[in-house]
Backbone bond lengths (Angstrom), bond angles and torsions (degrees), N, CA, C in turn:
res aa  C-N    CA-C-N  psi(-1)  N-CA   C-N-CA  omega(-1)  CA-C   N-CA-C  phi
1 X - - - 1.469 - - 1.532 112.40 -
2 X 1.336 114.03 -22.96 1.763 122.77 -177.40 1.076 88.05 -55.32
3 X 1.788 113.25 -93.91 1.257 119.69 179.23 1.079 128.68 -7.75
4 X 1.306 129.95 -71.98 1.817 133.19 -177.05 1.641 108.36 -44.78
5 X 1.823 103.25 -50.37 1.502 92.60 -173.49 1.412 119.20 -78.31
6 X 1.375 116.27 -14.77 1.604 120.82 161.47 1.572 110.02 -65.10
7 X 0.911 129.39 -35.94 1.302 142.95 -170.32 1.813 95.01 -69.41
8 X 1.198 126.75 -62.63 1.099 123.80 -171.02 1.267 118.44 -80.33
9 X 1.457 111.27 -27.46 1.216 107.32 160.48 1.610 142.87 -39.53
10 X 1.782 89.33 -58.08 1.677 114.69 153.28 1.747 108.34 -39.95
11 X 1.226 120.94 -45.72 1.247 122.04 -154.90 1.647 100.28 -73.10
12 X 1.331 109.77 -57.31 1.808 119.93 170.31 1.315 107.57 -42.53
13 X 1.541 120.51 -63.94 1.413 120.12 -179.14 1.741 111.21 -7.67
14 X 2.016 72.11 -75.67 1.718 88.36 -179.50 1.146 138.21 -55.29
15 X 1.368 116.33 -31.49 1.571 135.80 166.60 1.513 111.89 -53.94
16 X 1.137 102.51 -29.29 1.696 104.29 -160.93 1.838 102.51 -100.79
17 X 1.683 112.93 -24.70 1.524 124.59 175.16 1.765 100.07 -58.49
18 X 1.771 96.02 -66.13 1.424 92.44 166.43 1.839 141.76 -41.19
19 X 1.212 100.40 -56.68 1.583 104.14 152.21 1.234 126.40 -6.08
20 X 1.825 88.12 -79.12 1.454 111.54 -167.89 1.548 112.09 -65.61
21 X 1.119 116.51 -12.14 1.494 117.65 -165.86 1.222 92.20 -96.61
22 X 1.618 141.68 -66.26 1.274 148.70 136.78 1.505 104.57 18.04
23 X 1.434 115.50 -88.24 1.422 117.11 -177.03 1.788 120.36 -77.44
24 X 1.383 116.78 33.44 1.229 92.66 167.12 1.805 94.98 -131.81
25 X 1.608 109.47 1.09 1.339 116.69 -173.32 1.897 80.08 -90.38
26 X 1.168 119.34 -36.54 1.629 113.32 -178.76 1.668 112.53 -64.39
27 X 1.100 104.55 -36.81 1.684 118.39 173.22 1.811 109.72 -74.02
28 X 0.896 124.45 -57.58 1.203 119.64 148.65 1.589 131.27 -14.82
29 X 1.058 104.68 -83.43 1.522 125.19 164.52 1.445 106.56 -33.61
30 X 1.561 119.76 -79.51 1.297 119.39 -167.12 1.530 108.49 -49.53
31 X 1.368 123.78 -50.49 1.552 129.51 161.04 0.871 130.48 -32.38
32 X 1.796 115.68 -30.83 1.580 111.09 173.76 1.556 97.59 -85.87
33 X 1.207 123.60 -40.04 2.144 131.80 -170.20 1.244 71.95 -52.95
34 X 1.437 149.74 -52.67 2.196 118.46 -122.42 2.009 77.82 -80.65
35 X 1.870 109.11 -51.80 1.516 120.14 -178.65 1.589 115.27 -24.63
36 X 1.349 104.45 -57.55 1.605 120.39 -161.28 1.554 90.42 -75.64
37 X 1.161 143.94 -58.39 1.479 148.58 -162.10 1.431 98.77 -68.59
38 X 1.111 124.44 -34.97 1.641 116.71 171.68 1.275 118.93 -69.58
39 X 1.552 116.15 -18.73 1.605 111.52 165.35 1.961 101.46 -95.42
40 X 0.684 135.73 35.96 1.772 149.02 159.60 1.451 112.81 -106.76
41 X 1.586 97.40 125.57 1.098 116.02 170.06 1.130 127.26 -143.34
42 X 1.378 123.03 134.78 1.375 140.83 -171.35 1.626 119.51 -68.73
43 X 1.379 97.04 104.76 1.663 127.75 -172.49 1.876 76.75 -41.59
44 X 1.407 126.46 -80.94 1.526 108.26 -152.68 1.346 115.68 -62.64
45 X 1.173 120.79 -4.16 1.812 116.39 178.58 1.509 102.37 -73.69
46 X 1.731 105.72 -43.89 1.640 95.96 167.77 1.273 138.52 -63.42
47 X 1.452 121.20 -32.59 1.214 141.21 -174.66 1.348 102.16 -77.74
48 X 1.425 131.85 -33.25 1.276 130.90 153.65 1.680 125.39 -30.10
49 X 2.081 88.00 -77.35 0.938 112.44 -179.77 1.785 116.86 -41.62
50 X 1.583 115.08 -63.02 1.723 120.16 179.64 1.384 94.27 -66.75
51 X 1.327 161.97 -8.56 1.048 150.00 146.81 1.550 112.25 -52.26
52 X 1.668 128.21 -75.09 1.410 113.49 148.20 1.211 126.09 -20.44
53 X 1.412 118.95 -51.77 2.033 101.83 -159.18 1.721 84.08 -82.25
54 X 1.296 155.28 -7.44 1.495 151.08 -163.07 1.694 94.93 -90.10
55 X 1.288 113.87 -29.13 1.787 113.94 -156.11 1.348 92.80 -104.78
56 X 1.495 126.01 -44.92 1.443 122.82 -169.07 1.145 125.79 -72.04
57 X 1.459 119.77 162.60 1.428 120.46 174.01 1.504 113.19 -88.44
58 X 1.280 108.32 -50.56 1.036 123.07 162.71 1.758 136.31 -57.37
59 X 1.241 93.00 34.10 1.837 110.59 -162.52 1.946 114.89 -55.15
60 X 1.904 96.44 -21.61 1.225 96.66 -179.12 1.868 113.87 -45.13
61 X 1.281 103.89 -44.16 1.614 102.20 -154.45 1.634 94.75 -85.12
62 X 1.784 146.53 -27.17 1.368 130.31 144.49 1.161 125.37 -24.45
63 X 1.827 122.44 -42.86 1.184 138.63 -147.94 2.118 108.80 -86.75
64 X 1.954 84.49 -35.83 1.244 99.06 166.90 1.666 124.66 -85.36
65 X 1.087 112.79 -22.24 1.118 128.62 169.75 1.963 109.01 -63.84
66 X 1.100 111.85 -73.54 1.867 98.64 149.11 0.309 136.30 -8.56
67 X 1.590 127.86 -80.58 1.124 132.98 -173.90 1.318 126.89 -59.43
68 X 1.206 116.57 -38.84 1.603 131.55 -179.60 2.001 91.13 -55.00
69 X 1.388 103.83 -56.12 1.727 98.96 -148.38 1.880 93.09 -77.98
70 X 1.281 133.73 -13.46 1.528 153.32 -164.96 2.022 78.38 -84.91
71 X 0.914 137.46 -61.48 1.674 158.94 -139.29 1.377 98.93 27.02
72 X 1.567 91.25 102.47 1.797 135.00 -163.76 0.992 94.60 -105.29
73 X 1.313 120.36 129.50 1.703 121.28 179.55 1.858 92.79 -93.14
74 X 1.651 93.77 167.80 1.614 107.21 -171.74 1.036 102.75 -19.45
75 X 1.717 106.33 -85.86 1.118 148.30 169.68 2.242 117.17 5.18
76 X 1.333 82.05 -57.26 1.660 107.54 176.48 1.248 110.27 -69.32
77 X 1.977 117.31 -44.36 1.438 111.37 -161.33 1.951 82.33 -80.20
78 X 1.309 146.70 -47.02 1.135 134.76 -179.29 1.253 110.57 -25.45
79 X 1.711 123.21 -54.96 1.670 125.49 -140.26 1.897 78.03 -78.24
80 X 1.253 114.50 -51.51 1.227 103.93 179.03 1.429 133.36 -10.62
């Protein structure tokens, strides 16, 4: 009976090494998707947005609003 439960024991070990390797290559992954999706942006939030800065008077703060979510260096929000 030793044997068997050493035996299976060994066997869980391994089951559970695997697992763990399993879920941190899955954790991984999702960590890089949340990364990559934070540089995505939604074509109608813009088309919104240059729709606002086209109608408003007040277009300065659309313009800043862009730029921020575009991430426009100085340089860019100037040419603006």
């Amino acid at each position: 009976h030793l044997k068997i439960a050493k035996e299976e024991c060994i066997k869980a070990t391994g089951d559970a090494s695997k697992l763990r390797k399993a879920l941190h290559h899955a954790l991984q992954k999702s960590s890089d998707m949340m990364v990559e999706s934070e540089k995505l942006l939604d074509k109608r939030i813009v088309s919104d947005l240059f729709i606002a800065y086209l109608e408003r008077e007040q277009a300065e703060e659309v313009l800043d609003l862009l730029s921020r979510m575009l991430g426009f260096t100085e340089q860019q929000k100037r040419r603006m």
